[in-house]
N, C-alpha and C positions, 0 to 999 in steps of 0.2 A: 488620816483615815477616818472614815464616816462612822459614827458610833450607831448602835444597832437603835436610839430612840430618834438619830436622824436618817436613818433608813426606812424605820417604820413611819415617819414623815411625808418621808417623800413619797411611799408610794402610798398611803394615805390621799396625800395631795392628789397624785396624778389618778389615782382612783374617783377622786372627784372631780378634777377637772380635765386633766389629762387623756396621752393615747391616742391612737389614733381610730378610726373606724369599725378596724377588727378587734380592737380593745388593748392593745399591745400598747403595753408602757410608751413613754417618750423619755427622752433624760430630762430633767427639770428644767423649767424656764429661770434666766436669768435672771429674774424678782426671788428665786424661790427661798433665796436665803433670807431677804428682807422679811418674808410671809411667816419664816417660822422661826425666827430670833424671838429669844424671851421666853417662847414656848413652856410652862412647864411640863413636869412629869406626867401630873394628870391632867393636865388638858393634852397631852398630848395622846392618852389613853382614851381620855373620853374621845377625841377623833378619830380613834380606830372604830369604836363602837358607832360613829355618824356614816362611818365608811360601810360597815355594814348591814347598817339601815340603808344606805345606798343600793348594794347592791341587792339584796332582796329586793329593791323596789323595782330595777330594772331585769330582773330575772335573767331568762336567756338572750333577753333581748340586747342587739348591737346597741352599743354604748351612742345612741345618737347626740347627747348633749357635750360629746368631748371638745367640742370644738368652741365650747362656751369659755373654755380656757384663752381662746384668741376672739377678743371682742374687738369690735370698732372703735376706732379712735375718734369716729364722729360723736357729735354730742348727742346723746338720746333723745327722743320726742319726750317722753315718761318712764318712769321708774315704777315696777309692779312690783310690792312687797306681800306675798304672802307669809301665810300663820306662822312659817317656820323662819318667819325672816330672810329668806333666799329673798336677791334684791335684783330682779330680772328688768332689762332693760326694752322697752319698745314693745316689747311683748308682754304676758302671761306665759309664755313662752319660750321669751328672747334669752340670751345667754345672762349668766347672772355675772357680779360682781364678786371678784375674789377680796376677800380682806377677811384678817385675823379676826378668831370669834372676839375678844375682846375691842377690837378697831371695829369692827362691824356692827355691836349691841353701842358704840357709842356713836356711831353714825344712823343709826335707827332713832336712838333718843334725840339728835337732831331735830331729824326729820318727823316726830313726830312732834317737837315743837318749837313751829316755825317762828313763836313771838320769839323764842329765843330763851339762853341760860345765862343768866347771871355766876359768875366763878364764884364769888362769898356765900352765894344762895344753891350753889349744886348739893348739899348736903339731905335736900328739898327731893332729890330725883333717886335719892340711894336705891329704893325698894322697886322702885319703877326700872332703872338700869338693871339692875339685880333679877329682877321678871324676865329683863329679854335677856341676857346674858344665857339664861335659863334655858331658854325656850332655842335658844341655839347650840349650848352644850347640854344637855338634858342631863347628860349620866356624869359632870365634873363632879367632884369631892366637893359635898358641900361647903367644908372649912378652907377649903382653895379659893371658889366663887367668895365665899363672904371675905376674906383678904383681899382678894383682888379688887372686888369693888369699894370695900373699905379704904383702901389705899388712893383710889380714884378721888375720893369725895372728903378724903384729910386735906383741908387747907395745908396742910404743912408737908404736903407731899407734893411731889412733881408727875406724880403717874396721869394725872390728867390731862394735864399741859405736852407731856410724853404720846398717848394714845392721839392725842389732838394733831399733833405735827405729825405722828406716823400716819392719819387720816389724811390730812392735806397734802402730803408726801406722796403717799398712792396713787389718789383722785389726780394729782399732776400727770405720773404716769400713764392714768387709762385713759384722760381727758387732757392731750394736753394743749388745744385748741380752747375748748372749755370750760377749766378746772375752778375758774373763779365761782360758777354758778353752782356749785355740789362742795366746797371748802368752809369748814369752820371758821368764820371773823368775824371781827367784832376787836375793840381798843376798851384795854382800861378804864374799869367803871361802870361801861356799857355791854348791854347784854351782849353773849357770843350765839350766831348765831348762824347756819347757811342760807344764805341771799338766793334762794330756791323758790319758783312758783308751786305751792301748795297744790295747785290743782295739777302739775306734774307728775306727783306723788301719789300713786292707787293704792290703795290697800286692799288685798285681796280677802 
């Protein structure tokens, strides 16, 4: 039986991404259990309050970006990242990319550098993760964000090595044509990095 924080979840989720034109729920896509495993309590709270920010934003208007939920499996021309971190494809526009706010704030730090992370030296990027983290769950518990990312950036943790293969996990799925040019690599020693052309990457 669905417990009422994976009910508030999912339609969370399908409030965001979900639905169909007339705005009428869908049942969840078959990733959707992969999207919200881990989840905790308050981030799961602060998603309801992203949800609605959503929908103030869209007022009475038909939910025209539900169908951002079903992206192309082609590879993008570019990737638009605006302020809020929504990571829109081909457009300013274009449908965005689903991925967990913590898979997501580590796919940004990625992307915003392309020389690349060193794993012994990620301790370097705490405050930086920690800002976009931020900037994508606004209203988390502060003492949630600081664990979480704390946890990321403990060498003696595996939460980063974790969020890492849940990223390249994903990107398989929406790209799986390809996935190599948007995936976190890099070997022992050497910086990790995604093998991405920078000027691919807009920032809005």
């Amino acid at each position: 039986m669905e417990t009422r924080a994976g009910i508030q979840a999912r339609i969370a989720w399908e409030l965001i991404f979900g639905g169909d034109e007339k705005g009428i729920l869908e049942a969840p896509s078959a990733d959707y259990a992969g999207m919200t495993e881990g989840m905790e309590a308050a981030e799961l709270l602060a998603l309801m309050e992203v949800v609605q920010e959503r929908l103030r934003e869209l007022g009475t208007e038909p939910r025209h970006k539900a169908s951002q939920a079903h992206i192309s499996s082609a590879p993008p021309s570019h990737l638009y990242i605006d302020r809020k971190y929504n990571i829109h494809l081909d457009s300013p526009d274009g449908p965005t990319i689903p991925l967990r706010p913590l898979v997501k704030a580590l796919f940004i730090l990625f992307l915003r550098h392309p020389e690349g992370i060193r794993m012994k030296e990620r301790a370097r990027f705490e405050s930086e993760l920690a800002d976009i983290y931020s900037t994508i769950l606004p209203n988390v518990d502060p003492q949630c964000r600081e664990d979480r990312i704390r946890r990321m950036m403990d060498l003696g943790d595996n939460s980063f090595s974790e969020k890492t293969s849940a990223l390249n996990a994903r990107l398989e799925e929406l790209f799986p044509t390809n996935a190599s040019s948007f995936k976190v690599q890099g070997y022992n020693g050497h910086p990790r990095r995604i093998p991405l052309d920078p000027l691919m990457v807009v920032w809005l």
